[in-house]
C-alpha positions in Angstrom: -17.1 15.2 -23.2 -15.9 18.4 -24.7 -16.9 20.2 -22.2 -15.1 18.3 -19.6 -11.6 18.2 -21.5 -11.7 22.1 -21.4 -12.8 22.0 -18.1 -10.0 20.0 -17.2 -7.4 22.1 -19.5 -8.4 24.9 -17.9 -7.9 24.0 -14.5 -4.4 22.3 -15.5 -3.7 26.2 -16.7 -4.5 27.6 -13.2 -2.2 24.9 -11.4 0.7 25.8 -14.1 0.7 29.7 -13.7 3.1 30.7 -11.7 5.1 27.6 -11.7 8.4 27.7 -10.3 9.7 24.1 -11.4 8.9 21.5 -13.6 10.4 17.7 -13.3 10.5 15.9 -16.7 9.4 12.1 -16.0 9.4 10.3 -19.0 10.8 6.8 -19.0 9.6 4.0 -16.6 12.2 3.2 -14.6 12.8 0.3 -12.1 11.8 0.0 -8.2 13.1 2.7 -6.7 14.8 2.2 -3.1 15.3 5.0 -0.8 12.4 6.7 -1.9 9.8 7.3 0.5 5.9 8.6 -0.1 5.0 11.8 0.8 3.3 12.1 3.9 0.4 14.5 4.0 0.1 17.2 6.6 -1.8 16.2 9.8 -5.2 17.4 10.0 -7.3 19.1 12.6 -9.5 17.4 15.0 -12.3 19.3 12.9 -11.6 18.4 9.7 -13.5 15.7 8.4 -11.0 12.0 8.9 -12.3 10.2 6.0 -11.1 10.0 2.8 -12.0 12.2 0.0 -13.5 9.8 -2.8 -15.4 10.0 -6.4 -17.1 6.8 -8.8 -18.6 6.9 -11.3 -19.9 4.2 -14.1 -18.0 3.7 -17.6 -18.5 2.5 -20.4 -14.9 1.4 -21.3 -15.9 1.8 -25.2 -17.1 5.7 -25.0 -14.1 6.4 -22.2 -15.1 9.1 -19.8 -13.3 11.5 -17.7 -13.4 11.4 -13.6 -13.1 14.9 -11.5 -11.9 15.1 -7.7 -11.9 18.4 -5.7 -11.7 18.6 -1.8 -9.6 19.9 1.0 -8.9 19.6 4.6 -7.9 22.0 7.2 -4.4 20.9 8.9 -3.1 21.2 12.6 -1.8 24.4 11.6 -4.4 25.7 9.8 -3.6 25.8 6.6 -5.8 24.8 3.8 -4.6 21.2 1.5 -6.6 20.9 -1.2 -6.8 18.1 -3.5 -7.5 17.8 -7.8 -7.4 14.7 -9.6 -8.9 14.5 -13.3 -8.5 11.0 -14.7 -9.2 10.5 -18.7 -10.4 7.0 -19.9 -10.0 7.2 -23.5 -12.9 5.6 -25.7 -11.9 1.6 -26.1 -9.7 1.6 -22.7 -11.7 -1.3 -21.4 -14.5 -3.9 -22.5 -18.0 -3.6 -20.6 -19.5 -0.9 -18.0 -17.7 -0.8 -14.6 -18.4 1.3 -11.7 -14.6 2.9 -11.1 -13.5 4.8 -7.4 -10.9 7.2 -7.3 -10.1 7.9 -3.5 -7.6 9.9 -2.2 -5.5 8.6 1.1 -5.8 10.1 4.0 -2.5 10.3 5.4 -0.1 10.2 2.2 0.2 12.0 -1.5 -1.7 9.9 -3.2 -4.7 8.2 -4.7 -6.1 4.8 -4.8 -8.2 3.1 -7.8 -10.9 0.1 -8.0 -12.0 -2.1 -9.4 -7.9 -3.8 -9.8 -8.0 -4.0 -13.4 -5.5 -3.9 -16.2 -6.4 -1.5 -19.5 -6.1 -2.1 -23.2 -5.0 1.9 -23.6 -3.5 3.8 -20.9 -5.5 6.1 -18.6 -4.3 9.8 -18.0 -4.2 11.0 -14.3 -3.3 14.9 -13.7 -2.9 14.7 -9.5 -1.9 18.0 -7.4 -2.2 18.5 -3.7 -1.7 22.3 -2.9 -0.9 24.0 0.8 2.1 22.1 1.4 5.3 23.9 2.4 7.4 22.0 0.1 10.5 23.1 1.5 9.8 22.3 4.8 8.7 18.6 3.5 12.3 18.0 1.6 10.3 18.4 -2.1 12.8 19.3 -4.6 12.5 19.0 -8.2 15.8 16.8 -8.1 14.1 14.4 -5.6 10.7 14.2 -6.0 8.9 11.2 -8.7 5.3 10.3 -9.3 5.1 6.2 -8.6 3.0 2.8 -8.8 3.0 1.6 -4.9 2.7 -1.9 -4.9 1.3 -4.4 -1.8 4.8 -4.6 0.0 5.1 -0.8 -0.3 7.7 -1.4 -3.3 7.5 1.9 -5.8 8.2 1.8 -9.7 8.2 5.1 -11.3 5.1 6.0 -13.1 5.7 7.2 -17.3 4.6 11.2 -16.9 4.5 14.6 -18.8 6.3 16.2 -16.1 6.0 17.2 -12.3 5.3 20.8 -11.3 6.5 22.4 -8.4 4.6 25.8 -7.1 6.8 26.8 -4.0 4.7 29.8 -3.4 1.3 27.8 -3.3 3.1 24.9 -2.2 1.2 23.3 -5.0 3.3 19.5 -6.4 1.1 18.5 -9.6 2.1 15.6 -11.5 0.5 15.5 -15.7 -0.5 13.0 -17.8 0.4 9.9 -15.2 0.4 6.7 -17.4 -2.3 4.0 -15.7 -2.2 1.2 -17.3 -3.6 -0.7 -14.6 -5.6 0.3 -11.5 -3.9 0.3 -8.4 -2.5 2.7 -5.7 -0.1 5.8 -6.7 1.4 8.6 -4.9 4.3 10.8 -4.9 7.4 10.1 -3.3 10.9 11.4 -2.3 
């Protein structure tokens, strides 16, 4: 377990250097209208169509931690790539449970299963590198990290902060609060 949190720090490290803006998210705030979620680039006929995806069994009382790597080439041939760590802390949930963390394969975001509610919030560092931010309207003024409900209604997701990499075109959000399991993504 160690191990993997210093895993996971490090690679946290590698998405910060170089960081050219960090959005402060701290308070849950309300539904927010206007917003819309990111859309993802297109991808290439060759790139694989299906979404990228990990599970893994917990134990809810030892906690655990969840890794996601992957990328796809886009109609212009750039490289996205995709990280997701998610850290279940020990006594999060009762029983073992087989938990999916998939990315989506049009928009910036991730979806979780089984729907469940926790008794101590999850962690979720998310980034999604490639993107020409500018091009896609990502500012650090407009951009948020959010819950997306059935109806497509977003609520603003408790955070450590968004990064912005405007060279790498790298958007990371740290230390999401889960408290439940559900579908997130950033939006604008």
């Amino acid at each position: 377990m160690k191990k993997l949190l210093i895993l996971a720090a490090i690679s946290i490290g590698l998405f910060l250097f170089g960081c050219s803006d960090l959005v402060t998210n701290n308070s849950p705030q309300p539904a927010s209208s206007g917003k819309q979620v990111v859309k993802l680039p297109a991808k290439t006929g060759l790139s694989k169509s299906s979404d990228l995806s990990v599970s893994k069994e917990v134990n809810g009382k030892h906690g655990s931690v969840l890794t996601l790597h992957g990328s796809y080439t886009d109609v212009n041939g750039n490289e996205i790539k995709t990280f997701a760590n998610l850290f279940i802390p020990r006594d999060a949930f009762d029983g073992t449970t087989t938990i999916t963390m998939t990315t989506d394969n049009e928009y910036a975001g991730l979806d979780f299963s089984p729907h469940m509610t926790f008794e101590r919030p999850l962690r979720l560092t998310l980034s999604f590198s490639g993107l020409n931010l500018q091009q896609m309207g990502i500012t650090r003024d407009n951009v948020g990290f959010y819950f997306v409900d059935d109806s497509g209604n977003l609520s603003t997701i408790e955070n450590n902060g968004i990064l912005l990499n405007y060279r790498t075109g790298t958007i990371t959000v740290i230390g999401a609060k889960i408290d439940h399991f559900s579908r997130y993504a950033f939006a604008k």
